[in-house]
TORKOL-4160 file (C-alpha; in steps of 0.2 Angstrom, whole numbers, padded with zeros to 4 digits, m for minus):
109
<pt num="1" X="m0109" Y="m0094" Z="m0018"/>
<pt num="2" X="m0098" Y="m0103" Z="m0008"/>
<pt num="3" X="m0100" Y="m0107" Z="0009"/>
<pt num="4" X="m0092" Y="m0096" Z="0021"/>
<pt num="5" X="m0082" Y="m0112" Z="0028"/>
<pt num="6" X="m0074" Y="m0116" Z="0009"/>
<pt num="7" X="m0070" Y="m0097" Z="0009"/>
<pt num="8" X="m0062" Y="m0097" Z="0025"/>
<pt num="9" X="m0051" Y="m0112" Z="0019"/>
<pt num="10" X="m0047" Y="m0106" Z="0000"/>
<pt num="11" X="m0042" Y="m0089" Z="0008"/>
<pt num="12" X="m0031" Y="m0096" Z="0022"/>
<pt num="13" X="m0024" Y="m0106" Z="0010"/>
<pt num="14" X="m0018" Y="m0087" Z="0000"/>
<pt num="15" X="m0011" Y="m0080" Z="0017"/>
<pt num="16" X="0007" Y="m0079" Z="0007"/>
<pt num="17" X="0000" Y="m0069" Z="m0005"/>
<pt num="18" X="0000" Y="m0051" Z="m0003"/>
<pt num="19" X="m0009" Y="m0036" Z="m0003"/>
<pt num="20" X="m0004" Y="m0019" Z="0002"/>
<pt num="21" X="m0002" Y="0000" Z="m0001"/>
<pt num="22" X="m0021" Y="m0001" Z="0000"/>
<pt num="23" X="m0028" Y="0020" Z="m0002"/>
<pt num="24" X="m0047" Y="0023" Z="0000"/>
<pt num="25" X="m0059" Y="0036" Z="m0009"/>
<pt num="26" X="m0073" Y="0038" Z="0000"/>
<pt num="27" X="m0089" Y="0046" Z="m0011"/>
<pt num="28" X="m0104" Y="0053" Z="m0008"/>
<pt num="29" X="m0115" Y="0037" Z="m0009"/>
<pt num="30" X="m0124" Y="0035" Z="m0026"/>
<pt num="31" X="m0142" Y="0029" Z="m0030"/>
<pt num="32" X="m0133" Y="0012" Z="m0035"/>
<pt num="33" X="m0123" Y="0010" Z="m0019"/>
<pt num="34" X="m0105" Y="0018" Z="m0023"/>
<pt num="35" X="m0098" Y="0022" Z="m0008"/>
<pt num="36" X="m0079" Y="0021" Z="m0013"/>
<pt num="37" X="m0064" Y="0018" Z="m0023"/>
<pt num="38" X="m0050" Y="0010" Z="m0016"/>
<pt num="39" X="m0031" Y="0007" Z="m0026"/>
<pt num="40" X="m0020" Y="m0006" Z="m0020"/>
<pt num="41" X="m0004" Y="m0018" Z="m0023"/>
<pt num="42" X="m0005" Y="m0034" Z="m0027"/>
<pt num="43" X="0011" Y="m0046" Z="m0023"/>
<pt num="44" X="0022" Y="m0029" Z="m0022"/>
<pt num="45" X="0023" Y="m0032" Z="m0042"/>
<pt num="46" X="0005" Y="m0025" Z="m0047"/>
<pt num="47" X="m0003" Y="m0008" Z="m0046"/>
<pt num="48" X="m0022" Y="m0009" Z="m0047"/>
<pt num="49" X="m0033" Y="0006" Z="m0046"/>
<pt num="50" X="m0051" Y="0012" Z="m0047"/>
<pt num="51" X="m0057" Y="m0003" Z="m0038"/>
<pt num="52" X="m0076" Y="0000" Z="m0036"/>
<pt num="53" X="m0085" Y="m0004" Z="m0017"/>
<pt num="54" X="m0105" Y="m0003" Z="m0019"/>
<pt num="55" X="m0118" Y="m0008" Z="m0002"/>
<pt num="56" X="m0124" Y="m0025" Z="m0004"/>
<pt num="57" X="m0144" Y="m0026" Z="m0005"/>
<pt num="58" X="m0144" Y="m0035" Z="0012"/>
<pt num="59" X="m0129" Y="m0029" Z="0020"/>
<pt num="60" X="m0112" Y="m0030" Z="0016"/>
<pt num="61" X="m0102" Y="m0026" Z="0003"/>
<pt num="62" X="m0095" Y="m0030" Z="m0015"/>
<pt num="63" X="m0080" Y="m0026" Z="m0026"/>
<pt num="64" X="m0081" Y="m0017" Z="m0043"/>
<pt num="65" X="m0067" Y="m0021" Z="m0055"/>
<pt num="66" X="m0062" Y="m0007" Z="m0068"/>
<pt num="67" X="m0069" Y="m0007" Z="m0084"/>
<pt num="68" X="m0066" Y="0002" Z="m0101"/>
<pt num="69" X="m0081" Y="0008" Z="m0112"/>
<pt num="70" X="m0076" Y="0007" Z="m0130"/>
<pt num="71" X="m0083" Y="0017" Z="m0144"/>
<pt num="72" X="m0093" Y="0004" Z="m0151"/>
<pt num="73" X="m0101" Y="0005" Z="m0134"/>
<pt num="74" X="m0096" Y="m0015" Z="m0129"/>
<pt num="75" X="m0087" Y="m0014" Z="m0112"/>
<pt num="76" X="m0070" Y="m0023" Z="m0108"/>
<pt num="77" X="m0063" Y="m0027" Z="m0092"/>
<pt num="78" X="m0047" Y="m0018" Z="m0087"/>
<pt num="79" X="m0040" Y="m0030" Z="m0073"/>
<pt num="80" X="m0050" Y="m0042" Z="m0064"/>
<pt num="81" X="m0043" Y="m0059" Z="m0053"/>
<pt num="82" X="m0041" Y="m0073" Z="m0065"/>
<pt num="83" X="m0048" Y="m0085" Z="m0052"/>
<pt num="84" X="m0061" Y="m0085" Z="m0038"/>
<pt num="85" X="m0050" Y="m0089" Z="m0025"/>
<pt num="86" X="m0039" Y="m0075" Z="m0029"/>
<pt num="87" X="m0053" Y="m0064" Z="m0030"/>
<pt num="88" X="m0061" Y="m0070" Z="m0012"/>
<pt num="89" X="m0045" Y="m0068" Z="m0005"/>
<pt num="90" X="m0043" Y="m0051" Z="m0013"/>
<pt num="91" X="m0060" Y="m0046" Z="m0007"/>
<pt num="92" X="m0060" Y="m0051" Z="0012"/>
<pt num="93" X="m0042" Y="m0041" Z="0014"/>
<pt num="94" X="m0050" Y="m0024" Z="0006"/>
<pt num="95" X="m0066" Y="m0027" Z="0014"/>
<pt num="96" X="m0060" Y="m0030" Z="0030"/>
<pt num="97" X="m0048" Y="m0015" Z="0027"/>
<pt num="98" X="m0061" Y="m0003" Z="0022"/>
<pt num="99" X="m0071" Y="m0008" Z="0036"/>
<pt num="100" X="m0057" Y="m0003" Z="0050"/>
<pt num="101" X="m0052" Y="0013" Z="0039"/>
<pt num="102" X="m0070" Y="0019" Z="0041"/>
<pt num="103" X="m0072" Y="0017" Z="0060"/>
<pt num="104" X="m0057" Y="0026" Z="0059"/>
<pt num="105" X="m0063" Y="0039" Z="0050"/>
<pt num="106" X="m0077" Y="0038" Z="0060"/>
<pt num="107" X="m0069" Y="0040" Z="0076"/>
<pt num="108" X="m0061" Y="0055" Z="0069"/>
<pt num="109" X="m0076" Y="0063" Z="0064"/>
């Protein structure tokens, strides 16, 4: 796991990248942790949906990326980030997104 200052500085490193259109699905929580979908766009070029958010274990939380059961039974990924950096960058923008929509929601409620 990298340390949360290599994080900060692969991530600000990403700033002109771009994610947007970012739409939550809140669930009922499951026994595993699922607490929501979320779709977004990436670069204003790529659509991704059914983005799983599970609870971590000791606070927190973690992306799911879509993945296609085949017959055979052998799972394949259906789009996942190509690099880690991407993928933390990805991650800390939803995140941090899901976290201000719920206290929205919450402050709604």
């Amino acid at each position: 796991m990298l340390e949360s200052e290599e994080r900060h500085s692969m991530t600000k490193r990403l700033k002109k990248a771009k994610v947007s259109e970012t739409v939550f699905y809140p669930i009922q929580p499951t026994a595993k942790g699922l607490i929501a979908y979320v779709s977004f766009t990436y670069e204003d070029k790529l659509r991704i949906n059914d983005v799983a958010i599970y609870t971590r274990p000791l606070g927190g939380y973690r992306l799911a990326y879509p993945v296609k059961l085949l017959a055979n039974g052998k799972s394949v990924s259906s789009v996942y980030p190509i690099t880690k950096e991407v993928g933390n960058y990805i991650e800390d923008f939803l995140l941090a997104e899901y976290e201000k929509f719920i206290a929205k929601v919450n402050k709604g409620a």
